[in-house]
FIKEPA-621512 format. One record per residue (C-alpha): x, y, z; residue in three letters; residue number from 1. Coordinates in steps of 0.5 Angstrom, whole numbers, plus 2048, in hexadecimal, padded with zeros to 3 digits. Layout:
@x->X, y->Y, z->Z, r->Ala, k->NUM
...
//
This chain:
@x->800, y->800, z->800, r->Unk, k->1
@x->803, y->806, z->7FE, r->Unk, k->2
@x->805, y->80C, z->803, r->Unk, k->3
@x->800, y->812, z->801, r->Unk, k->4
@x->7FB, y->80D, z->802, r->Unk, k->5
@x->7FD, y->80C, z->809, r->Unk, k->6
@x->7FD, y->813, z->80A, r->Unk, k->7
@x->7F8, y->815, z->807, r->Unk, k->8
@x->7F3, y->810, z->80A, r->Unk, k->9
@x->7F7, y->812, z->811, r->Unk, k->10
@x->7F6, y->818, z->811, r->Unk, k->11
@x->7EF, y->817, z->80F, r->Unk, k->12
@x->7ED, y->813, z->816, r->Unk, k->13
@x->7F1, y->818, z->819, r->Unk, k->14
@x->7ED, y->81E, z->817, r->Unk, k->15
@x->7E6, y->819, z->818, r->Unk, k->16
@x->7E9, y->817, z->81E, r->Unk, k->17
@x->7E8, y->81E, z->821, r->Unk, k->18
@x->7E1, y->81F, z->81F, r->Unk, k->19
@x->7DD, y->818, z->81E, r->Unk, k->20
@x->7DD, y->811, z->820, r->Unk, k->21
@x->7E0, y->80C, z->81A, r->Unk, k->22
@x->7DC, y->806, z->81B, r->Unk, k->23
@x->7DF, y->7FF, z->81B, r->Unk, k->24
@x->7E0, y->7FB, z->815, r->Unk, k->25
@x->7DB, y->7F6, z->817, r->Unk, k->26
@x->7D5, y->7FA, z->819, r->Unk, k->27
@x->7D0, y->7F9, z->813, r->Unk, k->28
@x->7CD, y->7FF, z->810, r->Unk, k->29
@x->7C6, y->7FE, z->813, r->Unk, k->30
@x->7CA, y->7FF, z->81A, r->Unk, k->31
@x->7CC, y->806, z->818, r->Unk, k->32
@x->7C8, y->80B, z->819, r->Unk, k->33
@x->7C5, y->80F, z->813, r->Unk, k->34
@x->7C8, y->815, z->813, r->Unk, k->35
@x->7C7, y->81F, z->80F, r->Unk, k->36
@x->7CC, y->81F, z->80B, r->Unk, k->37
@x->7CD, y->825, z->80E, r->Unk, k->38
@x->7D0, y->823, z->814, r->Unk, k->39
@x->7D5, y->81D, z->810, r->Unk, k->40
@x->7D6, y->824, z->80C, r->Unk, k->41
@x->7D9, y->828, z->813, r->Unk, k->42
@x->7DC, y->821, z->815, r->Unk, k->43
@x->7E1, y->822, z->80E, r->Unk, k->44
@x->7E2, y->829, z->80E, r->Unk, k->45
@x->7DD, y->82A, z->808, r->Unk, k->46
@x->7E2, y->825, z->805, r->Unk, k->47
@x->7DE, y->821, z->7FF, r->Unk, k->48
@x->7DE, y->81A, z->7FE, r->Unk, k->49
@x->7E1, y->815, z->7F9, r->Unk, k->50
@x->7DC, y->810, z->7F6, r->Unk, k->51
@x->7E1, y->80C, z->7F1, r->Unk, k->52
@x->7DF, y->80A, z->7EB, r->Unk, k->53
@x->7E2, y->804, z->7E5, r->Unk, k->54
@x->7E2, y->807, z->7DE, r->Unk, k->55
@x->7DB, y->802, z->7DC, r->Unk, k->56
@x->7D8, y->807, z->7E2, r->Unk, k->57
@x->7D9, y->80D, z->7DE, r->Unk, k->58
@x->7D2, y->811, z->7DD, r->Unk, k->59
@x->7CE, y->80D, z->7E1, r->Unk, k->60
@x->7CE, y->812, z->7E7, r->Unk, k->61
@x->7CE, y->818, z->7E3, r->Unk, k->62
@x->7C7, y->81A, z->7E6, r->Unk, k->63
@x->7C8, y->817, z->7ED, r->Unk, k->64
@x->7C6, y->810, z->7EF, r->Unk, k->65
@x->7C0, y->810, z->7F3, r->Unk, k->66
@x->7BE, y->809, z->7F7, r->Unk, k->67
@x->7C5, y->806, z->7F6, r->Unk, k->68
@x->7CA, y->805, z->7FC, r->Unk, k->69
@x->7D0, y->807, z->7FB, r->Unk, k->70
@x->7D7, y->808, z->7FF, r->Unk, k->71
@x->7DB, y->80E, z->7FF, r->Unk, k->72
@x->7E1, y->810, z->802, r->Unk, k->73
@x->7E4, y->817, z->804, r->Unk, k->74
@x->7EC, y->814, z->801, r->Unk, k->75
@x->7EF, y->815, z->7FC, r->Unk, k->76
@x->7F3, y->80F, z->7FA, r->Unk, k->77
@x->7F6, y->80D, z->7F3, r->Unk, k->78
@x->7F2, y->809, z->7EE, r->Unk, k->79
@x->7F6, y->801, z->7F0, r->Unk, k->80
@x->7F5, y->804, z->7F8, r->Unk, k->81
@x->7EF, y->804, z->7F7, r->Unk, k->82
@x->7EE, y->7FC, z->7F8, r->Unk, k->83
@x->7F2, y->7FB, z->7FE, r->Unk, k->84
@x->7F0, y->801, z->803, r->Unk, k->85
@x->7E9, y->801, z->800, r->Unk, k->86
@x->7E9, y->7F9, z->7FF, r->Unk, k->87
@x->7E7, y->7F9, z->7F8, r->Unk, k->88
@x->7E7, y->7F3, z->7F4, r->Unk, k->89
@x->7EE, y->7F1, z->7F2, r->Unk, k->90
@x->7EA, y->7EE, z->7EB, r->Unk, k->91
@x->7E7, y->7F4, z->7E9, r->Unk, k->92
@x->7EB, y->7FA, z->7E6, r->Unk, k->93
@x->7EC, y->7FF, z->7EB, r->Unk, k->94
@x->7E8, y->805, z->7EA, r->Unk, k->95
@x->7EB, y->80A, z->7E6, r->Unk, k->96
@x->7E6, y->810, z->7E8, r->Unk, k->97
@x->7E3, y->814, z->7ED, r->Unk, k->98
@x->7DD, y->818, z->7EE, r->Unk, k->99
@x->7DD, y->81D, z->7F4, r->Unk, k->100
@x->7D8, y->81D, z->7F8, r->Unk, k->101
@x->7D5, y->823, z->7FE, r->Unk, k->102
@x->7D3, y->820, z->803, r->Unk, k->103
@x->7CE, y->826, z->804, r->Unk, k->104
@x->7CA, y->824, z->7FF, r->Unk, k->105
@x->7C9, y->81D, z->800, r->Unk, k->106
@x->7C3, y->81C, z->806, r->Unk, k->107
@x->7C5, y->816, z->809, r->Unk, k->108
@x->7CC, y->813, z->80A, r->Unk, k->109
@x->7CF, y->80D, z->80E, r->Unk, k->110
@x->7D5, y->80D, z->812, r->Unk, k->111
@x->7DC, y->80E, z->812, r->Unk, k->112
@x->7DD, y->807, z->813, r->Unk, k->113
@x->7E4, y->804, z->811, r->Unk, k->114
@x->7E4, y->7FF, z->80C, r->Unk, k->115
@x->7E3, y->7F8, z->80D, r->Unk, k->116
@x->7EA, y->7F3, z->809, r->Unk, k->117
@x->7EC, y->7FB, z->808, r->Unk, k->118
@x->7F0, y->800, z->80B, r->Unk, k->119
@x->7EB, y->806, z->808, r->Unk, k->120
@x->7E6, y->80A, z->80C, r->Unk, k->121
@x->7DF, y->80A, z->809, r->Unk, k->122
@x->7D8, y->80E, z->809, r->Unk, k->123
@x->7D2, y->80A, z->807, r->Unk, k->124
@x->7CD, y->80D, z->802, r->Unk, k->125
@x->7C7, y->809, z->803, r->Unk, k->126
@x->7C1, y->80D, z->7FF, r->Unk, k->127
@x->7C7, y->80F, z->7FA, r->Unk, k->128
@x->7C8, y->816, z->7F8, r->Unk, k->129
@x->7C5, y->81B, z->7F4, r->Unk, k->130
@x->7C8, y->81E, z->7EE, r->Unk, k->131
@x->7C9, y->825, z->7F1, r->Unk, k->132
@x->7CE, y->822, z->7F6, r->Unk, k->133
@x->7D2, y->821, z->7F1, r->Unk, k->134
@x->7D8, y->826, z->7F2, r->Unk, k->135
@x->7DD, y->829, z->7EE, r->Unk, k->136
@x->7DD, y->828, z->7E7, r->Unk, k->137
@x->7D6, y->825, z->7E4, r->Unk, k->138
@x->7DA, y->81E, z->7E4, r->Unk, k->139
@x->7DE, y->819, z->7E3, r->Unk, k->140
@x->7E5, y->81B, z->7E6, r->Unk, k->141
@x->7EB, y->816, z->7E3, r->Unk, k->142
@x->7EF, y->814, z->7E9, r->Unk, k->143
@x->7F5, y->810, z->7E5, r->Unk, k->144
//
């Protein structure tokens, strides 16, 4: 695992360490509470999260994803960390793209929680996102 992963997902928990609980990577996602995105906000500084996406995903979130789970991080990693710090299928490519995500305009959000057979921290969006809380640029960000 390389070194800038390690520090950014340490200083990460650090600054989450001050201002929310980070879950166990065992507690299942109906275990933690449903949560404004708001106040997740706050907790990250007003910081985006990182929905990462495969190639064969590009445009399929463009207009938000409503009723769909997903899980996000507020971690920047490379494109091959991905799969260990965030336990991503080894079989699959790792995901290329990003889409950023404020977390002010997504209703309920779960977590943080540390990933289960990973070292990453994750947010579960439970009811998805709208496609306003898409941040920055109206789409896809290439990571590579």
């Amino acid at each position: 695992m390389g070194t800038s992963s390690w520090l950014a997902t340490t200083l990460d928990i650090e600054m989450l360490n001050a201002n929310a609980q980070i879950w166990p990577p065992n507690i299942g996602d109906a275990q933690m509470p449903n949560r404004q995105g708001a106040k997740v906000a706050g907790e990250l500084g007003n910081r985006f999260l990182v929905r990462y996406l495969r190639a064969t995903q590009l445009n399929e979130f463009r207009r938000g994803s409503i009723g769909r789970k997903h899980w996000v991080t507020p971690t920047a990693y490379e494109p091959d960390e991905t799969i260990p710090w965030l336990a991503l299928s080894p079989t699959l490519l790792a995901p290329s793209y990003a889409l950023l995500l404020d977390p002010n305009k997504i209703p309920i959000i779960k977590g943080p929680r540390y990933v289960r057979m990973g070292a990453g921290i994750e947010y579960v969006l439970p009811n998805g996102f709208p496609a306003n809380a898409i941040a920055g640029l109206p789409w896809e960000v290439n990571v590579r």
